[in-house]
C-alpha positions in Angstrom: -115.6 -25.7 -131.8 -113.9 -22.9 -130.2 -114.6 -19.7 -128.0 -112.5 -16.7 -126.9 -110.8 -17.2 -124.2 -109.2 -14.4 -121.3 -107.7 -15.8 -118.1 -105.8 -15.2 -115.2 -104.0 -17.5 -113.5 -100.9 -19.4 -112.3 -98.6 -21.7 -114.5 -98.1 -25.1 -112.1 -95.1 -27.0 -114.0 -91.9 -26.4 -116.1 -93.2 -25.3 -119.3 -92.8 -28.0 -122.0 -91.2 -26.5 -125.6 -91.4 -28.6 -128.6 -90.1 -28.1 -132.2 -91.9 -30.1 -135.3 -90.3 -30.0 -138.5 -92.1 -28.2 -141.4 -90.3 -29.1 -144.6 -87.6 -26.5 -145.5 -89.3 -23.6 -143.8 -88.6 -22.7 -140.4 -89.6 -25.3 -137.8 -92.9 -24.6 -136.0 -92.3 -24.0 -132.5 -94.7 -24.6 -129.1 -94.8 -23.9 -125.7 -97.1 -25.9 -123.6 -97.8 -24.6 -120.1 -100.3 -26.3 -117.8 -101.8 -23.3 -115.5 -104.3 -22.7 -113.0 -106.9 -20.5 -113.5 -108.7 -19.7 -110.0 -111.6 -17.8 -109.2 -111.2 -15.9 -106.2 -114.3 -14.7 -104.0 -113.4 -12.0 -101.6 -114.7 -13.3 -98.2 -114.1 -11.7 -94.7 -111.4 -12.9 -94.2 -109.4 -12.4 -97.6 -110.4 -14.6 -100.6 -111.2 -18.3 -101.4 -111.2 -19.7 -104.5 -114.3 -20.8 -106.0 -114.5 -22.7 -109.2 -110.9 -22.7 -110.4 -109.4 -25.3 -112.8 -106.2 -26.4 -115.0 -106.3 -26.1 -118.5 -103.2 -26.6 -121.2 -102.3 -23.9 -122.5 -100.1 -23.8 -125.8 -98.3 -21.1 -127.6 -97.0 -21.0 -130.9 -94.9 -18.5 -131.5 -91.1 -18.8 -133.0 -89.7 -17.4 -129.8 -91.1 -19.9 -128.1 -87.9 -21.9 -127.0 -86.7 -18.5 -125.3 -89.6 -18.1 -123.6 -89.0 -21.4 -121.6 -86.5 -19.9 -119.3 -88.9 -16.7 -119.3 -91.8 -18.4 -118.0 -91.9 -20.2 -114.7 -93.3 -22.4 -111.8 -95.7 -20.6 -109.6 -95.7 -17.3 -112.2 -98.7 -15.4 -112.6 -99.8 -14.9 -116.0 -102.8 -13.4 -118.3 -103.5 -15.7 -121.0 -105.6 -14.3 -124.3 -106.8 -16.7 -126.8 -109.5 -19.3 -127.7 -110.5 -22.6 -126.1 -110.4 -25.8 -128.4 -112.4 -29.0 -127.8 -109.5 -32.0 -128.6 -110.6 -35.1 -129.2 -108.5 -38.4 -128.8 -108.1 -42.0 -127.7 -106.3 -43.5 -124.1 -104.5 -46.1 -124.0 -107.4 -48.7 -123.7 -108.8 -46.9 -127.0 -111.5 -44.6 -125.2 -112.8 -41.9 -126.7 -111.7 -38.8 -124.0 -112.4 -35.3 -124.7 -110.5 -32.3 -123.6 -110.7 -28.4 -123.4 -107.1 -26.5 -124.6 -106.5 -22.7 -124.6 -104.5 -21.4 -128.2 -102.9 -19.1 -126.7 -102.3 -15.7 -128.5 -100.7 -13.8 -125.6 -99.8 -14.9 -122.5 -98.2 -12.0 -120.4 -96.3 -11.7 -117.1 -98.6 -10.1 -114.3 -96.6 -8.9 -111.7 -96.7 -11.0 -108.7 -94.4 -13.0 -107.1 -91.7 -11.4 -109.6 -88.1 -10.7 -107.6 -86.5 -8.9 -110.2 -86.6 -8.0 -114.4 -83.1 -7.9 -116.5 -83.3 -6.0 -119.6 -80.8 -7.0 -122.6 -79.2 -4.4 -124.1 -81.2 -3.4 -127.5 -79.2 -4.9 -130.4 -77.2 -1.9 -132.2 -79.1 -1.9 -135.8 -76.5 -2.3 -138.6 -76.6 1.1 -140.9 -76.6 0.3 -145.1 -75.2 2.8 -146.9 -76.2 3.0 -150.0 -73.4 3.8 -153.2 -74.7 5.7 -155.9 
């Protein structure tokens, strides 16, 4: 079961990257973040939230390991995807279910951001071509 998914919110831990092996191809890469998504309220005397919760949220992508120095604690982040029910056993063999978000974009809102570095573009190599 899964639904479309669109959330704000803020990552609470180091993000988590993982490679898996996937025969001779490329490896498969994920980034797990664990983030917050509130709910604020506006009130008279600012906001309060109301009805937040934490949610995993992982990202496949093969820039994923770069991305772990990109995202970080305390960030602010939009996160587009779909929510997954995962089912699995505890330690004791209980059957637990959880909620996930696949993520297919998580992007960097603006808050709480002290400064963004650009790399220079990488100079694309010319072909000529010999006739």
């Amino acid at each position: 079961m899964s639904t479309r998914f669109l959330g704000e919110g803020n990552i609470g831990s180091t993000p988590e990257y993982r490679a898996f092996n996937n025969g001779n191809d490329e490896p498969r890469r994920l980034l797990r973040l664990n983030i917050y998504f509130d709910n604020p309220v506006p009130t008279k005397d600012g906001f309060e939230d109301r009805g937040g919760f934490w949610a995993p949220v992982e990202l496949w992508h093969r820039d994923a390991e770069h991305w772990q120095t990109l995202y970080q604690r305390g960030m602010r982040v939009l996160v587009e995807g779909r929510t997954v029910r995962d089912e699995w056993e505890d330690a004791e063999e209980n059957e637990r279910v959880t909620f996930k978000i696949e993520a297919r974009r998580v992007g960097i809102l603006p808050y709480r951001v002290e400064r963004v570095t650009l790399a220079p573009k990488e100079p694309v190599a010319e072909q000529h071509a010999e006739a």
